[in-house]
C-alpha positions in Angstrom: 0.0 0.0 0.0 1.3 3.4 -0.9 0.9 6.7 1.2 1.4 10.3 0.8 1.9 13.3 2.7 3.8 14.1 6.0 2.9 11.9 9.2 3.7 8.3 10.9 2.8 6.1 8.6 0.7 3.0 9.5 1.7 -0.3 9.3 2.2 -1.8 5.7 2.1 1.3 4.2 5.2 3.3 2.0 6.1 6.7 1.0 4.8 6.8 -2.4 7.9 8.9 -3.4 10.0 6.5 -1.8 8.4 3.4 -4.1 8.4 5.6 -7.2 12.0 6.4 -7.2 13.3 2.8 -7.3 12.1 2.5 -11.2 13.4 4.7 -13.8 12.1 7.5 -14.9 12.0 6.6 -18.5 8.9 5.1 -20.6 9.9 1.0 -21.0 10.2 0.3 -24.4 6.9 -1.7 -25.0 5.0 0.2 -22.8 1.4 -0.1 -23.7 -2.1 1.0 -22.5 -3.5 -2.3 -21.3 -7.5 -2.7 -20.5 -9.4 -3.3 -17.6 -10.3 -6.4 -16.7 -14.1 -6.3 -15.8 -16.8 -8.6 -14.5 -20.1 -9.4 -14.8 -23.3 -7.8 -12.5 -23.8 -11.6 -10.6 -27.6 -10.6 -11.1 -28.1 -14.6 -12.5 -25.1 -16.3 -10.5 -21.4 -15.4 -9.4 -19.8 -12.7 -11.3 -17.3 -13.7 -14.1 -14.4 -12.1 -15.2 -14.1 -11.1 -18.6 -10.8 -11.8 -20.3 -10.0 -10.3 -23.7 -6.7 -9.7 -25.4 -5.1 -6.3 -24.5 -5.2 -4.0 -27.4 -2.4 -2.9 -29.2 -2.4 0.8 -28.3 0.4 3.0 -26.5 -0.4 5.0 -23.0 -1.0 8.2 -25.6 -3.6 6.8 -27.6 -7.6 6.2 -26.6 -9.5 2.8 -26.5 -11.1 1.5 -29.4 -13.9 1.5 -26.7 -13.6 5.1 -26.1 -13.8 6.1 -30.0 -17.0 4.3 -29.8 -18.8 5.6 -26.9 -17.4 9.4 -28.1 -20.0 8.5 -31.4 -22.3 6.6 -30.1 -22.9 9.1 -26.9 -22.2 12.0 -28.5 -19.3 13.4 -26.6 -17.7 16.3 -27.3 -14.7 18.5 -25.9 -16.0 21.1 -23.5 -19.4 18.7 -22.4 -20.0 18.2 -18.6 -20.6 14.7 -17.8 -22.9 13.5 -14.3 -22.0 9.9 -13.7 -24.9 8.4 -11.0 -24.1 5.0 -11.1 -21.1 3.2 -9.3 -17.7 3.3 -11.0 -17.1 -0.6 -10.8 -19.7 -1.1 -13.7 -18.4 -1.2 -17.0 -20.6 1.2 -18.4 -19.9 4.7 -15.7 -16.7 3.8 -15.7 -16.0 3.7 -19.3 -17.9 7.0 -19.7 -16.1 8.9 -16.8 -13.3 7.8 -18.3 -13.8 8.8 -21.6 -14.9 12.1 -20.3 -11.9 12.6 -18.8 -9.6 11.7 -21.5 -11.4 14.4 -23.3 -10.7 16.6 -20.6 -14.1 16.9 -20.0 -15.7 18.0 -16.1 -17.3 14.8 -14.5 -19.4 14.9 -12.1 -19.9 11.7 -9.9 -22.8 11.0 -7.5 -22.2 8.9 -4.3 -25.7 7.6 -4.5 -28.6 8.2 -7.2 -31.4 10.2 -5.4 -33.5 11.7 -8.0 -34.4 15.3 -6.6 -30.0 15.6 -6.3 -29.8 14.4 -10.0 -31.7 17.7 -11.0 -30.1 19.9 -8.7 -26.7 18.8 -9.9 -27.9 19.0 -13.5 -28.7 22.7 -12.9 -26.0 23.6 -10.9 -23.5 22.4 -13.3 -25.0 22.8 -16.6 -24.9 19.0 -17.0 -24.9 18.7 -20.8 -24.1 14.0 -21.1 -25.3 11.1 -18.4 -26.0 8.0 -18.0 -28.9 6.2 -16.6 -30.7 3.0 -16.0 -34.4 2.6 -16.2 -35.0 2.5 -12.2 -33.2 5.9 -12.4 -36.1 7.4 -15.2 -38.9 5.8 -12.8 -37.6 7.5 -9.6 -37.6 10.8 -11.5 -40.9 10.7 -12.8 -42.0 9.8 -9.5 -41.1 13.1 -8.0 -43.9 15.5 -7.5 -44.6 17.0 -10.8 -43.6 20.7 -8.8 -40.4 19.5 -7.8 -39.4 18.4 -11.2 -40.7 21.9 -12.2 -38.0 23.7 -10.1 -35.4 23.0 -12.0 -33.5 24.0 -15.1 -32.8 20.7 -17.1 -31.9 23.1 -20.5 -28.6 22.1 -21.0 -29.2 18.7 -21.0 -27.7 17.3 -24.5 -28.1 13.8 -24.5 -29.0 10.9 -22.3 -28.1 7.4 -22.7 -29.9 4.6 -21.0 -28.7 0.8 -21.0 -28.5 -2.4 -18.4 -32.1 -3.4 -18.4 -35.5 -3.1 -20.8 -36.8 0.0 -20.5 -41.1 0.2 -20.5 -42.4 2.1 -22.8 -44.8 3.9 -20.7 -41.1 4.8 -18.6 -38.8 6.2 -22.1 -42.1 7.6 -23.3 -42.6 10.0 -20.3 -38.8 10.8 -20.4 -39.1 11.6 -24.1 -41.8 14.1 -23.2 -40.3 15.6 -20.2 -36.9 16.0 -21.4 -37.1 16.2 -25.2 -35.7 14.1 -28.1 -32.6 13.6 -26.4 -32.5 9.8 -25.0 -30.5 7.4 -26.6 -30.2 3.5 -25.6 -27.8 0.2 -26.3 -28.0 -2.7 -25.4 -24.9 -4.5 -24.8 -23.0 -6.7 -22.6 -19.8 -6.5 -20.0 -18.9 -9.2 -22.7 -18.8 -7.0 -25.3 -19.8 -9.5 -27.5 -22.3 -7.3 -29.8 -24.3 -4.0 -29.5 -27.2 -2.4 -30.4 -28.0 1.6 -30.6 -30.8 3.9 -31.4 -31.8 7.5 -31.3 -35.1 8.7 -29.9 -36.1 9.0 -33.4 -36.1 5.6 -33.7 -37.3 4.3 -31.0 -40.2 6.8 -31.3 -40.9 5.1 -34.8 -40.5 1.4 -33.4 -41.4 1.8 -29.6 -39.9 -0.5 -27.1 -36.6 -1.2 -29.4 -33.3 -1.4 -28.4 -31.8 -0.1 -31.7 -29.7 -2.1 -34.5 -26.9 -3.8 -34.2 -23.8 -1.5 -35.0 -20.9 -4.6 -33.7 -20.8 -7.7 -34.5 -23.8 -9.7 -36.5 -27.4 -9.8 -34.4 -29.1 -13.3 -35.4 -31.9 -14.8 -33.0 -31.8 -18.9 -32.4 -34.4 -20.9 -31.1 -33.9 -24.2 -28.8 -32.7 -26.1 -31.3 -30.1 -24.0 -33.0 -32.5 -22.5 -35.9 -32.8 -19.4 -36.9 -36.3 -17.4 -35.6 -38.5 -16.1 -38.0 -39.0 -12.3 -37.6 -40.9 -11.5 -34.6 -40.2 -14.8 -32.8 -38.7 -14.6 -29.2 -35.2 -16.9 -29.2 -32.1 -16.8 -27.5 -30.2 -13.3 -28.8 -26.2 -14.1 -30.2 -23.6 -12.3 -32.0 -20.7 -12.8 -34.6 -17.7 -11.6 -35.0 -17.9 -8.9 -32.5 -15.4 -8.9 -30.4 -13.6 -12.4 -28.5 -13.7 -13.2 -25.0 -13.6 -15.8 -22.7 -14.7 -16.2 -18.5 -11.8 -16.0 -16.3 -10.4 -19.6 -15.5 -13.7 -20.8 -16.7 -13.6 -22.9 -19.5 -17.0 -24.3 -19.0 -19.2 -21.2 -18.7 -17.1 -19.9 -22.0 -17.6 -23.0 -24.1 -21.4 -23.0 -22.5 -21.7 -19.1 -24.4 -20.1 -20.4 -27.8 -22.4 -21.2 -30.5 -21.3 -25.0 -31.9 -18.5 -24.1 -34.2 -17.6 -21.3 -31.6 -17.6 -18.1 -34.3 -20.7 -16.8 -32.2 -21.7 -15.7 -28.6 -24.5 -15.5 -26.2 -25.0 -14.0 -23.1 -28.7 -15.6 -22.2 -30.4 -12.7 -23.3 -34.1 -13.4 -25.0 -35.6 -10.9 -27.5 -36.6 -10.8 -31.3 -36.3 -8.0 -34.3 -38.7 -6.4 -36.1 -39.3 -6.2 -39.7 -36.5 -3.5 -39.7 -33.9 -5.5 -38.1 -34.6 -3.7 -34.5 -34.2 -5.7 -31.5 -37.0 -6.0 -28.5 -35.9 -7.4 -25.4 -38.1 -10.3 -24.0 -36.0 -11.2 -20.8 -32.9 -13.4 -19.5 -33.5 -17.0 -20.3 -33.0 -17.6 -16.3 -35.8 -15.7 -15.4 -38.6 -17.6 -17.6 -41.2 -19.2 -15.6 -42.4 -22.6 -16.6 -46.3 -23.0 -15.9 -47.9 -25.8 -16.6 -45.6 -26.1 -19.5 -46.1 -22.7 -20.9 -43.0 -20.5 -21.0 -43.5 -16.9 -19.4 -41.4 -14.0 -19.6 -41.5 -12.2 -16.3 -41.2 -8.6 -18.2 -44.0 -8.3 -19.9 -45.8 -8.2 -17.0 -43.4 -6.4 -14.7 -43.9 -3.4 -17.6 -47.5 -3.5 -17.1 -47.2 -3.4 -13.4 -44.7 -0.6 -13.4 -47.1 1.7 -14.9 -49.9 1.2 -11.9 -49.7 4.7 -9.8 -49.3 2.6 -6.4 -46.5 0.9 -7.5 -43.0 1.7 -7.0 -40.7 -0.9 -8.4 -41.8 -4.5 -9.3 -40.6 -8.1 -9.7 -42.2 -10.7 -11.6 -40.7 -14.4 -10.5 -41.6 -17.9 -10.5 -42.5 -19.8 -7.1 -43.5 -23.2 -6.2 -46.8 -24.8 -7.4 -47.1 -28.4 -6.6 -49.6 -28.5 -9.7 -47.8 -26.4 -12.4 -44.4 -26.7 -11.4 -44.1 -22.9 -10.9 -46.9 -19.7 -10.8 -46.5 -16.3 -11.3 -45.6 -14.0 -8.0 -45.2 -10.3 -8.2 -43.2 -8.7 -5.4 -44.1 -5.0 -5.1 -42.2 -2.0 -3.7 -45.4 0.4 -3.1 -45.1 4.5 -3.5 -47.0 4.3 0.0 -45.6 1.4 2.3 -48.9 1.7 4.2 -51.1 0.8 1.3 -49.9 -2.9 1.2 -52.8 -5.2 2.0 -55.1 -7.3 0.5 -57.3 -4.7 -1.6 -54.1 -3.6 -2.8 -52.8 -7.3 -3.8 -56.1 -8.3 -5.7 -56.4 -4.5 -7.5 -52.9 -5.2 -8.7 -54.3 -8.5 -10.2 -56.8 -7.6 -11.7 -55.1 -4.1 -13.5 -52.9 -6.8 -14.6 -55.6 -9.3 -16.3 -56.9 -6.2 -17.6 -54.6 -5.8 -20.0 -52.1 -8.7 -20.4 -53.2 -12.7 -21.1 -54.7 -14.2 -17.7 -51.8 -17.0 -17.6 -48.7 -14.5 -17.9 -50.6 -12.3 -14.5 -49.9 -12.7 -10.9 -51.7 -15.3 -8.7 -50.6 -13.4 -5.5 -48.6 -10.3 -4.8 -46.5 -9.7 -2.1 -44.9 -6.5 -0.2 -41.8 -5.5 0.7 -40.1 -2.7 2.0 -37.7 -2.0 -1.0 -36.8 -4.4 -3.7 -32.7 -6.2 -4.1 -31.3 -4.1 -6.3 -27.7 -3.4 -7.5 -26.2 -0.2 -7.1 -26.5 0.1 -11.3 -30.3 -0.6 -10.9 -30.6 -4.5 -11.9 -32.6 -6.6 -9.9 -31.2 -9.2 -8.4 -34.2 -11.8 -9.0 -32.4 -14.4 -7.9 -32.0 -13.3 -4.0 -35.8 -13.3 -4.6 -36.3 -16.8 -6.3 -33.9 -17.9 -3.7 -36.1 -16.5 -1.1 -39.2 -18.8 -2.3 -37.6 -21.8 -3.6 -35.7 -22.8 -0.6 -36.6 -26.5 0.6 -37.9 -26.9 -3.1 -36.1 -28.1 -6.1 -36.2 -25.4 -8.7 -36.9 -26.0 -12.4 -34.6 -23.0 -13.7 -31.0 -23.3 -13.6 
């Protein structure tokens, strides 16, 4: 451990100056950049590490990354930059470091909290961030005068990734803040991404843009291609390669069967256009009676009921149909939670979304498990219910 300025120093700890002046002072020849080893969220087991081959760049020049987000995000010398979200995720940190290489200001948040967000974006004349969906839910949450009181002008362009976003959610951010919210989808694998503007997303509601790296083809459970507008398993080619950290198993268990393509678990289908929709992670389909449900659908439709707060959608035992749908609701008003409350949220549900893919019961708690980037950790919750049971999803 390295220490510096004047006082005793604690054990284990050296004079930074001291360490520093036993290496020379000049560059080694093959000095490089080198890249960050990152690893996965954990939301659907242990994190992984992420192993890819260093690039080939000096200490001088800028990630192939960082060229990428600089386009994508629309970056720009001179922009001020509020990061909200935790620098050990691969996204914040690869924008606050991009920001900075530009010699940018960043602004980073300890904790999200959605009235300092706007305070911080007026203050600063925040003109780039980047968000998560919980983060645009919190916001609109806030009293419609609080939101009022302050000056969101400069605000240039936000990007939103790590999790589907509802389209009641982007639409009210759309209308709040302006055509200024753009989305990817990607993976800490870096295996393929997807990107679009407001414009399109306005014109194909609920995407998560084109691919722009690596080749976007959707399988089914055999290995065939999906017809457009079938749900399958999402992969990629020829993006960029990776394997999981002294895991040979969980990297030859993401390689397509002649290994030139990669998947992540990720469900979805495209459009017509070639846009991508996100369906859900493959772990989090419940298996009813046989059917196959994907918990978002309905976790979008809950989102939008006034009461609620923030939703999960999970399978639980059911000693007839293997599993049934369970919503577990964080409520806007904690003291709400009853009954009336769990059988209103039923039927809103059945209302608008096929009877099987609803809730049978709704529980309460006090705040759902979420990451500090906003993604749910689903499987504390499954955990939770499945204890003492044997559990059909892996």
């Amino acid at each position: 451990m390295l220490m510096t300025g004047p006082g005793p120093l604690p054990a284990g700890w050296e004079p930074y100056d001291a360490v520093v002046a036993r290496y020379p002072a000049a560059p080694v020849p093959d000095e490089s950049l080198g890249a960050a080893m990152l690893y996965s969220s954990g939301t659907t087991g242990q994190p992984k590490g992420i192993l890819r081959d260093l690039p080939a760049a000096g200490p001088d020049e800028p990630l192939p990354v960082m060229e990428f987000v600089r386009a994508m995000f629309g970056f720009r010398e001179g922009m001020t930059y509020l990061n909200p979200a935790p620098l050990y995720h691969s996204a914040p940190q690869a924008s606050v470091s991009a920001a900075l290489r530009l010699g940018c200001t960043a602004i980073v948040m300890e904790h999200f909290d959605p009235e300092q967000w706007l305070a911080l974006v007026e203050r600063y004349r925040v003109t780039h961030c980047q968000m998560v969906p919980v983060m645009f839910n919190r916001l609109l949450r806030l009293p419609d005068e609080v939101r009022a009181r302050y000056d969101t002008s400069s605000l240039e362009c936000i990007v939103h990734a790590a999790a589907p976003c509802p389209v009641h959610v982007k639409q009210a951010m759309i209308d709040w803040l302006g055509p200024i919210i753009t989305e990817y989808y990607g993976a800490t694998e870096a295996n393929g991404f997807t990107f679009c503007t407001t414009a399109e997303w306005l014109a194909h509601p609920g995407t998560v843009g084109r691919p722009v790296l690596g080749e976007l083809f959707i399988l089914d459970g055999e290995g065939k291609e999906c017809p457009t507008g079938a749900d399958g398993t999402i992969w990629f080619r020829s993006a960029t390669a990776f394997e999981y950290f002294q895991d040979p198993v969980k990297t030859a268990e993401s390689r397509s069967s002649d290994g030139a393509a990669s998947a992540v678990g990720d469900v979805g289908h495209v459009d017509a256009d070639g846009y991508l929709y996100l369906t859900d992670r493959k772990s989090y389909m419940i298996i009813s009676g046989g059917v196959n449900i994907y918990p978002q659908e309905t976790e979008n439709i809950l989102s939008a009921h006034p009461a609620v707060q923030d939703v999960a959608v999970i399978g639980v035992p059911n000693d007839d149909l293997g599993e049934e749908v369970k919503a577990v609701v964080q409520l806007v008003d904690p003291a709400a939670a009853g009954p009336c409350l769990a059988q209103d949220l039923i039927a809103y549900c059945r209302d608008r979304l096929a009877h099987f893919k609803c809730p049978r019961t709704v529980d309460f708690v006090p705040e759902l498990p979420r990451s500090e980037t906003g993604k749910l950790y689903k499987r504390i919750l499954r955990d939770a219910y499945w204890a003492g049971h044997h559990s059909p999803i892996v």
